[in-house]
N, C-alpha and C positions, 0 to 999 in steps of 0.2 A: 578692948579688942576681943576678951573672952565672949563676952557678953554677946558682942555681935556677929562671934563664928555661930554661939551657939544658935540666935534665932536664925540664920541662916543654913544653921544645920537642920533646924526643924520644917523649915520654909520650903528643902530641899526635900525631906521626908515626905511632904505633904503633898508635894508637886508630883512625888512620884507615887504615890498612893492612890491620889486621882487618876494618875495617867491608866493604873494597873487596872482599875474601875472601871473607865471605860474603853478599854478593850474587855474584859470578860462581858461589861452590857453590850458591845457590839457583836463579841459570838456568838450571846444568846440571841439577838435581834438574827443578826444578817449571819450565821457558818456559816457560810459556800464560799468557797475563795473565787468564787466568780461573780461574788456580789456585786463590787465597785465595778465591773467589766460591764454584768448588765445593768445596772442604774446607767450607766451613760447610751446605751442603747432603749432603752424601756420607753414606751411610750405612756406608761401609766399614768404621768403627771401631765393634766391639761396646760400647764403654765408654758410648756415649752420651754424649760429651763434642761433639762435633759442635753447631754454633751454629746456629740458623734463624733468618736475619734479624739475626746479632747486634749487637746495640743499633741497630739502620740499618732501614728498611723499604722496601720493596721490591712489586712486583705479585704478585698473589695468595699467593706463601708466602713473603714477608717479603725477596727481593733485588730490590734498587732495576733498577727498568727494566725486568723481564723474568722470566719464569717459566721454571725452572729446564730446560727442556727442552734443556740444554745439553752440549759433549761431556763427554769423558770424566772421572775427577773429580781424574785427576793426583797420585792418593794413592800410589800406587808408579808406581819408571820401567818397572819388567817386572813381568807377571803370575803371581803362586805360586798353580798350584791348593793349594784346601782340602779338596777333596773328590774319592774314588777314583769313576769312573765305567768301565763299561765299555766295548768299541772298539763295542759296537750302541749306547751311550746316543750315544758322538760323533759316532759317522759316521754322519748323517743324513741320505739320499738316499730318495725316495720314487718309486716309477714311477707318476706321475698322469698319468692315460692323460685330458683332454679330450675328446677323442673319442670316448670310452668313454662310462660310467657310473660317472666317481670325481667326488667330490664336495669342496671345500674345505668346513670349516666356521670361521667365525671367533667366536669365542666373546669376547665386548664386556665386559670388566669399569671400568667407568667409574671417567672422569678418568685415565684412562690413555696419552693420546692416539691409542686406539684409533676414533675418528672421522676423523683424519686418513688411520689406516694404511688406514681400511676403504675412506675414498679412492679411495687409490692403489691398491687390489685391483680397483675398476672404472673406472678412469679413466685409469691410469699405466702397466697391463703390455699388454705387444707381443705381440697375439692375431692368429690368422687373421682371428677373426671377433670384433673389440671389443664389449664389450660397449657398449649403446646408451644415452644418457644425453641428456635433454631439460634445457632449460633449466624452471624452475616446479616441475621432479615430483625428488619424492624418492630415488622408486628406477630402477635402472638396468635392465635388459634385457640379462642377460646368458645367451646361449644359447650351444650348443657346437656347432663347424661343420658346417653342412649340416644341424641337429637344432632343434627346437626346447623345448630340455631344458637345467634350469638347472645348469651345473659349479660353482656359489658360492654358499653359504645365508649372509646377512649382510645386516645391517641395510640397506645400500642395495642388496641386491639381490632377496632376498625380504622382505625387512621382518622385521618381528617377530614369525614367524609363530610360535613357540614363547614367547614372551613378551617382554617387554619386558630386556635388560639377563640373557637366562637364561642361569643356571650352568649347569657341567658335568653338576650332575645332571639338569637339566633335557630340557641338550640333548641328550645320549646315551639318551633315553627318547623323546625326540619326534622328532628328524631325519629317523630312519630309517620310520615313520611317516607323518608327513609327507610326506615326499618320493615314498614309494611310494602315497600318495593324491592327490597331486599330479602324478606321473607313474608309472603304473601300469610294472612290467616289461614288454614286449612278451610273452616269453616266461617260463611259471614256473618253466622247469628255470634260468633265467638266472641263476649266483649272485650273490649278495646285491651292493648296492652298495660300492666302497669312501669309506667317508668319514674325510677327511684336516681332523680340529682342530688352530686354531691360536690362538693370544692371544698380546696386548699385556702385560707386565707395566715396571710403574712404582716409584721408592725410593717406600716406604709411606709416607715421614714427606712426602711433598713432595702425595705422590697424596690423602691423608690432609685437607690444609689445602686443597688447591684443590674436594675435595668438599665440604668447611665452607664457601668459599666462595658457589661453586655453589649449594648449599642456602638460602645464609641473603640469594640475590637472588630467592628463589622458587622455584627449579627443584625437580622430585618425582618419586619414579620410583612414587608410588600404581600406576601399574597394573603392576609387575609381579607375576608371577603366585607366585614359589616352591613350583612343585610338588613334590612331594617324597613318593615311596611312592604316588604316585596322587591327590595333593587337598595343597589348599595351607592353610598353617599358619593355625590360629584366631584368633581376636585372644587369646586368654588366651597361646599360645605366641608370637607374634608383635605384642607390642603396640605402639602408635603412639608416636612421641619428640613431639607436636605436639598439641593439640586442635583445629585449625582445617583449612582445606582444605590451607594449608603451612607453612613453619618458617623464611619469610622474618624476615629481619630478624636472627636468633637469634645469639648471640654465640657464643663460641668458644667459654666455660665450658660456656655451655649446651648446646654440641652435645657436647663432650667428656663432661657428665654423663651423658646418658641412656645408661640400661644395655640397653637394646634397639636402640642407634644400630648398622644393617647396612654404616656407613662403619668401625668398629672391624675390622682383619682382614680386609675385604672381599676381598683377593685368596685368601687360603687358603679361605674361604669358600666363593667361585665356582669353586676349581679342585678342590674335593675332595670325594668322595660322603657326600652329607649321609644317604646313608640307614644308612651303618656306625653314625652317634650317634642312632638315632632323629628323623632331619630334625630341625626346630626345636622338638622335646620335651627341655628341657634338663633334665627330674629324669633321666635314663635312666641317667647318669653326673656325673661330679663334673667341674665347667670344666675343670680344668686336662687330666684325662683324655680329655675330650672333644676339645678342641683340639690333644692330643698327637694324636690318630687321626685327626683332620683334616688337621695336618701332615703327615703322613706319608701319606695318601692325597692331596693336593694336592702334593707332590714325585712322588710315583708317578705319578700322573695327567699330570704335565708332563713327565718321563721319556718316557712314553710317547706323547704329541702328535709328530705329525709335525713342527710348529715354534713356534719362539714367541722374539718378539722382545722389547727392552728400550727402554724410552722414551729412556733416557740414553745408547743405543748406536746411532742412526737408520741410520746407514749400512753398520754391519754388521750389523745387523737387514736392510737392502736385502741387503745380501749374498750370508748365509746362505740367506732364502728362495729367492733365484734360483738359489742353487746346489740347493736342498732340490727343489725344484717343477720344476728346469731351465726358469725363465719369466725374462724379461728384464723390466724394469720402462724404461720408455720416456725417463723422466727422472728424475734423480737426488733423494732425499729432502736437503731444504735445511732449515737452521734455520730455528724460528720465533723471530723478534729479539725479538716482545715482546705483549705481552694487554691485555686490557682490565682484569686485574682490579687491585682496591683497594689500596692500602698497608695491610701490617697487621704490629705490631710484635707478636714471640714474645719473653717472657721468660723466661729460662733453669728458672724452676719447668716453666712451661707445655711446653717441650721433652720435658723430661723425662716427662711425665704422658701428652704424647702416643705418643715411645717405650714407653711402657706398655701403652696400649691395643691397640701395634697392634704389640707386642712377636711375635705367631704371623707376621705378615707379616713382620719384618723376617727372621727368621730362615729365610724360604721363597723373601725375594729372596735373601739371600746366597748360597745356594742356587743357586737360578736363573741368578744373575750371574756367581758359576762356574761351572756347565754351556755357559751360554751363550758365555762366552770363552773356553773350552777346548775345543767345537764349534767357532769360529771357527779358533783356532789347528789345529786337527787337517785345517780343511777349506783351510786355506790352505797346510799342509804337504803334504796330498794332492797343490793345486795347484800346488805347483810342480814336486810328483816327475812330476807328467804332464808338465809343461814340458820337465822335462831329460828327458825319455824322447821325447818330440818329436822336440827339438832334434838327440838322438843317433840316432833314427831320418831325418831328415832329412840329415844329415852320412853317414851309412851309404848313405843314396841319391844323395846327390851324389859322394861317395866310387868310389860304382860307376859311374855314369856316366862322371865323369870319366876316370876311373883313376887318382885320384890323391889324396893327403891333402888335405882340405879344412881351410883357416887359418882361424881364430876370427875371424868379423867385428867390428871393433871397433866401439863403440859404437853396436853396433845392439842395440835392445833387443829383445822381442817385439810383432809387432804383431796386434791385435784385431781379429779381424770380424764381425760379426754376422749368423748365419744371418739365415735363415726365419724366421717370427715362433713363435715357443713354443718354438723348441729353444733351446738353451745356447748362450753365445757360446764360441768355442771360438777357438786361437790357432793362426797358420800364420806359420813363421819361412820369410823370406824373405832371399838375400841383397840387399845394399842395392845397387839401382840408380839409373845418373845418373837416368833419367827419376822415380825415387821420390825420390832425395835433393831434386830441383829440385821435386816437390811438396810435402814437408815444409817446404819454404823462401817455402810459401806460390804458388806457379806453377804452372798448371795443371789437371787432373784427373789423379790415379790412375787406372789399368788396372785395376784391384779398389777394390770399396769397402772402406778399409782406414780403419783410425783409430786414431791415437797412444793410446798406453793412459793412463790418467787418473793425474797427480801421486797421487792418493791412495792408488790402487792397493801401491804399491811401499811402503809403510811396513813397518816388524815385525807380523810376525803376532801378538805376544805384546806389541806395547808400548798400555799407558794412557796415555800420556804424553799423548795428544790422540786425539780419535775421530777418524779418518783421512775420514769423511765426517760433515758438518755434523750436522745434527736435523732438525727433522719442517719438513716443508713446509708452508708457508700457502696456504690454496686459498680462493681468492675463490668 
């Protein structure tokens, strides 16, 4: 009996030795205690094994508490592109002259938390001249300094004025239109204006149920228009998923059936010219063909937009555009902790059925998501070769002055300052003085408005591990 407590005592040692293993290799792989939360929402894994909601329910698509608008999804510790791009698709810098006659367009494809960002494009970024924003009114008042001429077409700034929720084909046929009946050129040798598209895109399977949602409390986008070739689809090519005024109430099954439902692939939809398939005449071609040339004009088309952010990536979506635009955004985009919507339990058939339908989008975020992080990565690689060129530009002028080798100040990092309002924040290394040490310490003002650069800032440019700035802001 001795004999056999003791291998069982070792058996028991052993048992719990591995277990202690791996958990430390798992909080070296996956920290974030949000990791198990988002692998079940991630769409990273093509196999469609990915859980929504599983067995557990949660607000609007099935995780308890809160709506996935959450960071990064912690599926690898470093980022492998999938896709070859070229040094024009990454290095995305745009000259938008304000001043001028360039024009932002923000192109709305809903449930994307494209309400939030559209926000922050007239309430958050550090203008000469802010746009103007009443409490009661909708839209904002945003004009360009000293002019009275809009720099920004979007839902809160002109409204709807090309339709409600309208795609790429729509608004690359009306903007420009638009805009010049709205504010005529001064002059007509004056060339064209430039207009700078951008969107919100969202994981399809998350964007997919918070539209079911949505739908099925009432909400309806009846008025918009889908122009397409000149005149909007008939009811025989566009017909109704509903009989009534809306589709409140309607179950999941039920919105997942209807074969006219525009929540299916909505994103490839709104990003790709519908008039290469015949707009919404689907005999023209055979689905699957159709959708192949959608795909592939909705990659092209976002290739080509000046920029466009990721729901699941809030703070490098701030990022990018301030680097894109050279606009500072005023205060930082923060998580939303959590919604109003419902608990609602997915089961592993239903997952699956909805990676189905909405299989054209999943494969136009993957997509997407690597463009998107490998612009990141290429623009924060940029940024630091400026830095060290700075840095050695700086040591080369102290150098000469002095006459004398300049010693690496230790642990002094770079520090930030913030123009003018519209330019780029750009960095000036400074050596560290008593009078600056004793204001970092809390004592005093600075000589310059200087300001310690943000914990978040200094992460890998290439790590998922955690999105280095929170999610979307909640705006009262």
């Amino acid at each position: 009996m001795d004999e056999k407590s003791t291998i069982h005592h070792r058996l028991l040692i052993a048992l719990v030795i591995i277990l202690l293993f791996g958990v430390i290799v798992l909080q070296y792989v996956c920290p974030s205690s949000y990791c198990q939360l988002l692998h079940l929402g991630s769409l990273a894994s093509n196999s469609g094994s990915n859980a929504i909601g599983s067995q557990g329910k949660g607000n609007d698509i099935g995780l308890s508490g809160q709506d996935p608008y959450v960071a990064e999804d912690c599926a690898v510790a470093r980022f492998v592109p999938r896709f070859n791009f070229t040094s024009a698709d990454l290095s995305r810098l745009v000259d938008f002259n304000i001043q001028g006659d360039d024009v932002i367009v923000f192109l709305h494809i809903q449930k994307t938390g494209g309400t939030t960002f559209g926000r922050h494009l007239v309430r958050n970024i550090k203008l000469e001249r802010p746009c103007e924003c009443h409490a009661g009114q909708k839209k904002c008042t945003c004009y360009r300094p000293g002019k009275r001429e809009s720099w920004l077409f979007s839902r809160f700034s002109t409204g709807w004025s090309c339709g409600l929720h309208a795609d790429w084909t729509e608004l690359t046929n009306c903007v420009p239109s638009h805009m010049n009946t709205r504010e005529p050129p001064k002059k007509p040798t004056v060339p064209s204006r430039n207009y700078y598209y951008i969107t919100i895109l969202r994981d399809p399977v998350w964007r997919y149920l918070s539209e079911w949602w949505h739908v099925q409390r009432g909400a309806t986008w009846k008025a918009s228009l889908h122009v397409c070739d000149g005149r909007a689809p008939t009811l025989a090519e566009l017909p109704s998923c509903y009989p009534g005024d809306d589709w409140s109430g309607c179950s999941l099954q039920d919105f997942m059936d209807c074969p006219y439902n525009l929540a299916n692939n909505r994103q490839v939809r709104m990003l790709a010219d519908l008039s290469l398939v015949g707009c919404y005449n689907v005999s023209v071609m055979s689905e699957d063909e159709r959708w192949a040339v959608l795909l592939e004009s909705a990659k092209r088309n976002l290739r080509g937009m000046a920029f466009f952010g990721l729901t699941e990536y809030q703070r490098k979506t701030q990022y990018l555009f301030e680097r894109t635009f050279r606009l500072a955004f005023i205060a930082p985009f923060t998580q939303l902790n959590g919604t109003r919507a419902a608990s609602v339990e997915v089961v592993p058939e239903t997952q699956l059925r909805i990676h189905q339908l909405n299989q054209w989008d999943e494969e136009l975020y993957e997509y997407a998501r690597d463009l998107f992080l490998q612009r990141f990565q290429v623009s924060r690689q940029q940024e630091r070769k400026q830095a060290r060129e700075r840095r050695q530009q700086e040591r080369r002028r102290l150098r000469g002055r002095l006459g004398r080798p300049v010693a690496e100040w230790p642990s002094d990092k770079p520090q930030w300052t913030e123009t003018q309002a519209g330019e780029a924040i750009t960095t000036h290394l400074r050596p560290p003085s008593p009078e600056r040490k004793h204001q970092e310490r809390g004592g005093g003002e600075a000589v310059e408005a200087e300001v310690q650069l943000p914990d978040w800032w200094g992460l890998e440019q290439n790590s998922t591990m955690e999105d280095y700035m929170d999610n979307v802001e909640q705006w009262r």
